[in-house]
C-alpha positions in Angstrom: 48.7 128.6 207.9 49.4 127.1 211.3 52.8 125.3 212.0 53.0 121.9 211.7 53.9 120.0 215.1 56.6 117.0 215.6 53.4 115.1 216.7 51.2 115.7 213.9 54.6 114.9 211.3 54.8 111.4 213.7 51.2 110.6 213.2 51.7 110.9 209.6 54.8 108.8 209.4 53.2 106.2 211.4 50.4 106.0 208.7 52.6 106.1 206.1 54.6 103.1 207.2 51.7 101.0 208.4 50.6 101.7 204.7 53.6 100.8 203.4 53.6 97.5 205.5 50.5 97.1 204.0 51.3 97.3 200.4 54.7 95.5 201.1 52.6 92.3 201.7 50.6 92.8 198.8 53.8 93.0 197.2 54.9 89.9 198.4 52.3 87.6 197.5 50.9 90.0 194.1 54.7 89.0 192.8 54.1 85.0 194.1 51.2 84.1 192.3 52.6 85.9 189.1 55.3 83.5 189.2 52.4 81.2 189.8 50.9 82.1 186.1 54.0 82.3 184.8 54.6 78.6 185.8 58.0 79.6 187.5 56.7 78.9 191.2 56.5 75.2 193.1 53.4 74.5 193.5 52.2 71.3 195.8 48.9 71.4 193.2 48.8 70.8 189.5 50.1 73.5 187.9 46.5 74.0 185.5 45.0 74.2 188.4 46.8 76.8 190.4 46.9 79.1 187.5 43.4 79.1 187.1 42.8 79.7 190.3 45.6 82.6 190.6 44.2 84.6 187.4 40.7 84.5 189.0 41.8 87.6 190.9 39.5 90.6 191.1 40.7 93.3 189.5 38.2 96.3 190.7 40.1 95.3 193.9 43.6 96.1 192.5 41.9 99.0 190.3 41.0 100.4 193.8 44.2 100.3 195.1 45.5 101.8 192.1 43.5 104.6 192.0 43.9 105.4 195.3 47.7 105.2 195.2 47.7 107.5 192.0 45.9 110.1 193.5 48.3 110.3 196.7 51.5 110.1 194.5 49.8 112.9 192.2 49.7 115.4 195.6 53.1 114.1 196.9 54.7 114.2 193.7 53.8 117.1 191.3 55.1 117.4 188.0 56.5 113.8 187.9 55.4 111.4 185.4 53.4 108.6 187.1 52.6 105.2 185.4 48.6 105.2 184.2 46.5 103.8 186.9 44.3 102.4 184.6 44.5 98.7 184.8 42.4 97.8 181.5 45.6 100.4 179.7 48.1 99.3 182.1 47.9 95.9 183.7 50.2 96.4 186.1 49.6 100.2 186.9 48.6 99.1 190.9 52.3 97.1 190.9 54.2 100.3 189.4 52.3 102.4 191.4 53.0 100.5 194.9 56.6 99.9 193.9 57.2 104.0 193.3 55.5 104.2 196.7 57.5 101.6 198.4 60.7 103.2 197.4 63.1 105.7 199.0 64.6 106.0 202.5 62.6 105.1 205.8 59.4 107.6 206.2 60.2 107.0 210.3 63.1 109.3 210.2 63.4 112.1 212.7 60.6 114.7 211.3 60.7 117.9 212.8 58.3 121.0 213.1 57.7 123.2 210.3 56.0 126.2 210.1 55.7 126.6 206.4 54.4 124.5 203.0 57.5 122.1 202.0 57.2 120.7 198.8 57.9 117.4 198.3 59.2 117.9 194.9 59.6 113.7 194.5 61.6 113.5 197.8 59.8 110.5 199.8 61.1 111.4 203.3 59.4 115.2 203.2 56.1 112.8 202.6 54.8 113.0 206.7 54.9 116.7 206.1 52.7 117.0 203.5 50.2 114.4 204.6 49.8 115.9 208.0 46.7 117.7 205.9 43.3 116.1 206.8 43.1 114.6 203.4 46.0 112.9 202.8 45.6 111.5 206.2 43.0 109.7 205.3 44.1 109.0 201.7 47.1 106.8 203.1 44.6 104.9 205.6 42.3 104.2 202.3 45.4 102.7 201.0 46.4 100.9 203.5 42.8 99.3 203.9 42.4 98.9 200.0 46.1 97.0 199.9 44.8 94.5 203.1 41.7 93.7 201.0 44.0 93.2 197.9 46.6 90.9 200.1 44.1 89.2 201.8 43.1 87.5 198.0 46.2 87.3 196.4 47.2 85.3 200.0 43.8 82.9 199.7 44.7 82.6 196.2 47.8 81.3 196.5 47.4 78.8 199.2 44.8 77.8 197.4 47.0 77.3 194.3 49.4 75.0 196.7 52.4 78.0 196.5 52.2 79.4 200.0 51.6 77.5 203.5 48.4 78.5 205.7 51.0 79.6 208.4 47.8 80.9 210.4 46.1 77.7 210.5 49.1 75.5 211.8 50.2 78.4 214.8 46.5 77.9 215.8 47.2 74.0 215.7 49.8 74.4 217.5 48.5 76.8 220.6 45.8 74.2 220.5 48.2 71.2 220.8 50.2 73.3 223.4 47.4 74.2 225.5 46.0 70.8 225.4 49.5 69.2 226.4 49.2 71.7 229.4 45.6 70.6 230.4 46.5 67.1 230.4 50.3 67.2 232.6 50.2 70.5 234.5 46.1 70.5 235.0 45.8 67.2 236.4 43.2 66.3 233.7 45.2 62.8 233.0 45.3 61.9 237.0 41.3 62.4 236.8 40.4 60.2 233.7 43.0 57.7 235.1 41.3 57.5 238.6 37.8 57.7 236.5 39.5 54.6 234.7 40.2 52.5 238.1 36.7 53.1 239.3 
């Protein structure tokens, strides 16, 4: 076996946390709209309504997800009893799953060459070692994409529902606003349509 390099460990640990980044989000807004069908969140929109349109979500989506994060905790963490990944026995197998992989100290710290196999044994921040492997590699970015698709309809969903703000849509407003302020003082547009005005 060749050694591990500090780079390869770094590579890792930057995939790992951009991973967990993603599935933080998820997270966030997975936990909002539950609240949402729970009836526990403010909602600007009927509350019927937003519940009907939080439990539409699509569950092969969160099945991927869970799937894909069993099968990474499985190598990472042999021998340790993982919660069943699947969602039609365990509704919120994705959640568990995400929450066993969210937990633990940073992934970021120092990692250091190794020439050997370390086992991870349940220890999260040994985890960049491990993955350096070609395969986990690109389990962790299947994760991370599979957790963006997953955020990116639990976050429609619930500004849909009236419980989160479009912040996107009102930052684009407001560049537009800014840049259109600009145009019209600093560009000279409003000297032009005022002399077009006199004429």
């Amino acid at each position: 076996m060749t050694g591990i390099t500090a780079v390869e460990v770094q590579k890792a640990a930057a995939e790992l946390a951009r991973m967990r980044g993603s599935l933080a989000s998820w997270l966030k807004y997975r936990t909002l709209n539950d609240r949402v069908l729970a009836g526990t969140a403010r909602v600007r929109k009927p509350l019927a309504y937003a519940q009907r349109v939080v439990s539409q979500r699509d569950m092969a989506v969160e099945q991927d997800l869970a799937s894909k994060l069993s099968a990474l905790l499985a190598a990472l963490m042999p021998g340790q009893t993982l919660p069943v990944a699947d969602l039609s026995v365990n509704p919120a197998g994705a959640v568990q799953l995400a929450q066993i992989a969210l937990a633990g100290p940073s992934m970021l710290s120092s990692p250091s060459p190794t020439g050997g196999f370390l086992s991870a044994g349940g220890h999260p921040w040994l985890w960049p070692v491990l993955i350096v492997g070609g395969l986990l590699l690109v389990t962790t970015t299947a994760i991370r994409s599979a957790a963006d698709v997953a955020k990116d309809q639990e976050e429609k969903a619930c500004i849909e529902a009236g419980a989160c703000t479009d912040y996107g849509f009102w930052l684009k407003a407001g560049g537009l606003a800014a840049l259109a302020w600009f145009a019209w003082e600093k560009l000279g547009v409003k000297q032009i349509l005022e002399k077009k005005g006199r004429s």
